[in-house]
C-alpha positions as CSV (number, residue, x, y, z in Angstrom):
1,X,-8.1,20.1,9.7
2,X,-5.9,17.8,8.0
3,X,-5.6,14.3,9.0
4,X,-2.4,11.8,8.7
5,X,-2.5,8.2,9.8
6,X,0.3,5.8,10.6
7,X,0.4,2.4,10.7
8,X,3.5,1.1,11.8
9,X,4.3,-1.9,14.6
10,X,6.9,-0.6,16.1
11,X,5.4,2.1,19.4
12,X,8.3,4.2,19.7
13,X,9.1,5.3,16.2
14,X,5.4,5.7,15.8
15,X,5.2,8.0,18.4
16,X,8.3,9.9,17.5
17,X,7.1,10.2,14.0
18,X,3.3,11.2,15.0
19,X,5.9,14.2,17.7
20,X,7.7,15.4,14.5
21,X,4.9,15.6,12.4
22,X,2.8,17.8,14.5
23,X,5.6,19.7,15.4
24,X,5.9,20.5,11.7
25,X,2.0,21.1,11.3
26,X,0.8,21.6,15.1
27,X,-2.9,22.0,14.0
28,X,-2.7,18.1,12.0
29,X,-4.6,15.5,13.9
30,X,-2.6,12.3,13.6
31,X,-3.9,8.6,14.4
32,X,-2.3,5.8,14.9
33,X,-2.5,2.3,14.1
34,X,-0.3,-1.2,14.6
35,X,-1.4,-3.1,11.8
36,X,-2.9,-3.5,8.5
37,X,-6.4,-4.7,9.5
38,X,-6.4,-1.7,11.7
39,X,-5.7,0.5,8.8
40,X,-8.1,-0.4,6.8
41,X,-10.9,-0.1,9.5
42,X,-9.5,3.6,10.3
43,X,-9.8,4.6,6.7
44,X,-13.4,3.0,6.6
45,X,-14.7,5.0,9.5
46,X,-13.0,8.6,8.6
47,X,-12.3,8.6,4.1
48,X,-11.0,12.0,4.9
49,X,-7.3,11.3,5.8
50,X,-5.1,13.7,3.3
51,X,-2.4,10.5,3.8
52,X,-1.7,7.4,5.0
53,X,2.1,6.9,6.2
54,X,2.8,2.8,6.0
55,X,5.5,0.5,7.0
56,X,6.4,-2.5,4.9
57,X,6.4,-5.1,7.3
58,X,3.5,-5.3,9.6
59,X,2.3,-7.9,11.6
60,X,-0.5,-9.3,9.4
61,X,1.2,-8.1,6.0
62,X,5.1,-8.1,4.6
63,X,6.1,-6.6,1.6
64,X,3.8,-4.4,-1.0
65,X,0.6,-6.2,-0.2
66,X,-0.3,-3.9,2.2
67,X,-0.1,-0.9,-0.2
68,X,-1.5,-2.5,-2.8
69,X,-4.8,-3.6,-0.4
70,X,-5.3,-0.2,0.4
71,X,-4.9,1.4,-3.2
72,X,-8.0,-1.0,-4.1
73,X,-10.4,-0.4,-1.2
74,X,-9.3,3.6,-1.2
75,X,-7.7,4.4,-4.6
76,X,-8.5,8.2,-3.9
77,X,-6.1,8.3,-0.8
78,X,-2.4,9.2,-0.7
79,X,-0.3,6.4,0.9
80,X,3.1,7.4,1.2
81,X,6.0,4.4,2.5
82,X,8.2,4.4,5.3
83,X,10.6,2.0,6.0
84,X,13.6,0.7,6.9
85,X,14.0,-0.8,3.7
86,X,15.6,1.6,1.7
87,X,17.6,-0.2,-1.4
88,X,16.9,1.5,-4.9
89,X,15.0,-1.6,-5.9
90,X,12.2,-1.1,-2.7
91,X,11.7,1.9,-3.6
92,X,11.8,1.9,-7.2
93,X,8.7,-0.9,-6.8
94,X,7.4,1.2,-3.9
95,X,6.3,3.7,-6.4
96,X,5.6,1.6,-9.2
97,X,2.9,0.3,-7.3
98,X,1.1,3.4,-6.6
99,X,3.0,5.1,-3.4
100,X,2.6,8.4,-3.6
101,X,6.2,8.9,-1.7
102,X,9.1,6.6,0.1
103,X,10.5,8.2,2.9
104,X,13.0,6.6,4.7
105,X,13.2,5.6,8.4
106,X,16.5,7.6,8.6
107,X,15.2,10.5,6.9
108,X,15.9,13.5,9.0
109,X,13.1,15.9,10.4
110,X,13.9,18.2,7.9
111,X,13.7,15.7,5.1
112,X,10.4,14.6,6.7
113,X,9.2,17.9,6.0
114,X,10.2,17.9,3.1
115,X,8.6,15.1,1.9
116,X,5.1,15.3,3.8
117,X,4.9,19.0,1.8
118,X,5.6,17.6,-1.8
119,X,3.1,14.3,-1.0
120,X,0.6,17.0,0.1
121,X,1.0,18.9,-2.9
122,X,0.3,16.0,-5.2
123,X,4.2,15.2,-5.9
124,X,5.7,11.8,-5.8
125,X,8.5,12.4,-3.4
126,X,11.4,9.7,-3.1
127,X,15.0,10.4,-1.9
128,X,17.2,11.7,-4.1
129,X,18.4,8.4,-6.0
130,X,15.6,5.9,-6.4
131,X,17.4,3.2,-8.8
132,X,16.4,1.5,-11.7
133,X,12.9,1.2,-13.5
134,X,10.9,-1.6,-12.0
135,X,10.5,-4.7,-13.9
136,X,7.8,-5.2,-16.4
137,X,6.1,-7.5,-13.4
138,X,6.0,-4.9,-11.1
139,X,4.4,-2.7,-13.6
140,X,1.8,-5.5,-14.7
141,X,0.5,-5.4,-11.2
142,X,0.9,-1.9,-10.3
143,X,-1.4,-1.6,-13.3
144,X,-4.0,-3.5,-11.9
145,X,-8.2,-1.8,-11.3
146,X,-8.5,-1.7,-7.4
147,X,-11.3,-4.5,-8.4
148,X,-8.3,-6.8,-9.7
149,X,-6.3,-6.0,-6.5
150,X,-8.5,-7.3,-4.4
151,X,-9.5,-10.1,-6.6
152,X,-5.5,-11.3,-6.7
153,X,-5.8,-10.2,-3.0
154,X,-8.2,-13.2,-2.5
155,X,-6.4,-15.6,-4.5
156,X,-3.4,-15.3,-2.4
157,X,-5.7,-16.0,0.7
158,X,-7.0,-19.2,-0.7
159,X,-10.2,-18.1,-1.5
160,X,-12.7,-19.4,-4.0
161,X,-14.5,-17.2,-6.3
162,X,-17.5,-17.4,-4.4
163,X,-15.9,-16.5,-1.2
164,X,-14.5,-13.6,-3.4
165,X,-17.6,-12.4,-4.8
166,X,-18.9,-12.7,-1.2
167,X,-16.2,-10.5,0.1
168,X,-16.6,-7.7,-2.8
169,X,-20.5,-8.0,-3.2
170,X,-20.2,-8.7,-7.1
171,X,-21.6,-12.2,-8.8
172,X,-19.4,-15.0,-9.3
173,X,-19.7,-14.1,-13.1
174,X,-18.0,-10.8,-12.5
175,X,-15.2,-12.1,-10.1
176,X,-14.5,-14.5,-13.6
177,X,-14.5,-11.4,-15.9
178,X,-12.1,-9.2,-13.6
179,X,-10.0,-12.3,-13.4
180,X,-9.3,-12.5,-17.2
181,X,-8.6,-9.3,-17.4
182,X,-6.2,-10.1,-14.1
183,X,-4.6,-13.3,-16.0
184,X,-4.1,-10.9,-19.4
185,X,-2.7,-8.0,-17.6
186,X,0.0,-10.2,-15.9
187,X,0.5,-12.9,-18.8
188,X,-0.1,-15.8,-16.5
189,X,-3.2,-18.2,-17.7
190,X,-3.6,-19.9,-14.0
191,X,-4.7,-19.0,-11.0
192,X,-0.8,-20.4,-9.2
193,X,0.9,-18.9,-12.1
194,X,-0.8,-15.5,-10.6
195,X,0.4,-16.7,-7.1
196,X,3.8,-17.3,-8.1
197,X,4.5,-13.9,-9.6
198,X,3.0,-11.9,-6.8
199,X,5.2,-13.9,-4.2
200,X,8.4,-13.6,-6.5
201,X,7.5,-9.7,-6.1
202,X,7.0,-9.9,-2.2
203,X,3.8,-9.0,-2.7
204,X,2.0,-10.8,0.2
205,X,-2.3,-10.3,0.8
206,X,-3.3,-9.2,4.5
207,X,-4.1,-12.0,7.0
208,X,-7.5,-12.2,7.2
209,X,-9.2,-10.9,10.7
């Protein structure tokens, strides 16, 4: 059986979303979550979610850190956006940074379908006109090892490198080594020069629990 979660605050478009999607596919078990944190602990406890559908803005994450914090603790899973947000540029970044669709919150059921089928087939699915090619800064973090994700994701929490090693059971030495390779691939030499570029790109890290 396939198996779709959604993580979006807001009860009643979740619920209409998690009606229309199993009236397209009646036999797909859909879950439902209100938050990031809750996301991630979903996808812990069952890896074998087909796709993940995400809002933007969630209570303990806004903008493309919640995307980005699930493409480095489950690279292998689909994660598809859907949001409100629906400018050429959003979506254009959207993908950039690994989203394996945008669908928009005014998408109609039969554009939902649509969508879900070419995501579940492996396609990138974006409306018809996503905009311009992201900037070189959105591509220097989309290109980013999950380990460097989650490395940046500390940095943007405060954390030292210990407290990072801690978090991603690696040595201190390693957390160093991913974060040259961090610094290199986004062409910053500083640990604030890191945080400045991923706030000027709304990416923000998940609260922590």
């Amino acid at each position: 059986m396939q198996r779709v979660l959604l993580a979006d605050d807001h009860p009643l478009f979740r619920e209409a979303l998690g009606t229309t999607i199993r009236h397209i596919w009646p036999d797909v078990a859909v879950d439902e979550v209100d938050c990031l944190r809750d996301a991630m602990a979903a996808l812990d406890v069952a890896a074998s979610y087909e796709l993940v559908l995400l809002d933007l803005k969630l209570p303990d994450c806004d903008g493309f850190g919640g995307l980005l914090a699930l493409r480095s603790t489950h690279p292998d899973t689909a994660i598809a956006i859907v949001s409100a947000r629906e400018d050429s540029a959003t979506i254009s970044n959207a993908i950039a940074c690994g989203a394996a669709g945008f669908i928009p919150k005014s998408a109609t059921a039969a554009r939902l379908r649509e969508a879900l089928e070419a995501i579940l087939a492996g396609d990138v699915w974006t409306p018809d006109d996503h905009g311009p090619p992201p900037t070189d800064a959105v591509r220097a973090i989309a290109s980013l090892s999950p380990a460097q994700l989650r490395i940046l994701s500390g940095l943007r929490r405060g954390l030292l490198n210990k407290q990072i090693a801690y978090e991603i059971s690696v040595t201190e030495a390693t957390v160093k080594a991913h974060m040259t390779a961090l610094f290199r691939k986004l062409g910053v030499t500083s640990r604030t020069q890191a945080l400045i570029l991923a706030q000027a790109l709304d990416v923000e890290a998940p609260t922590s629990a």
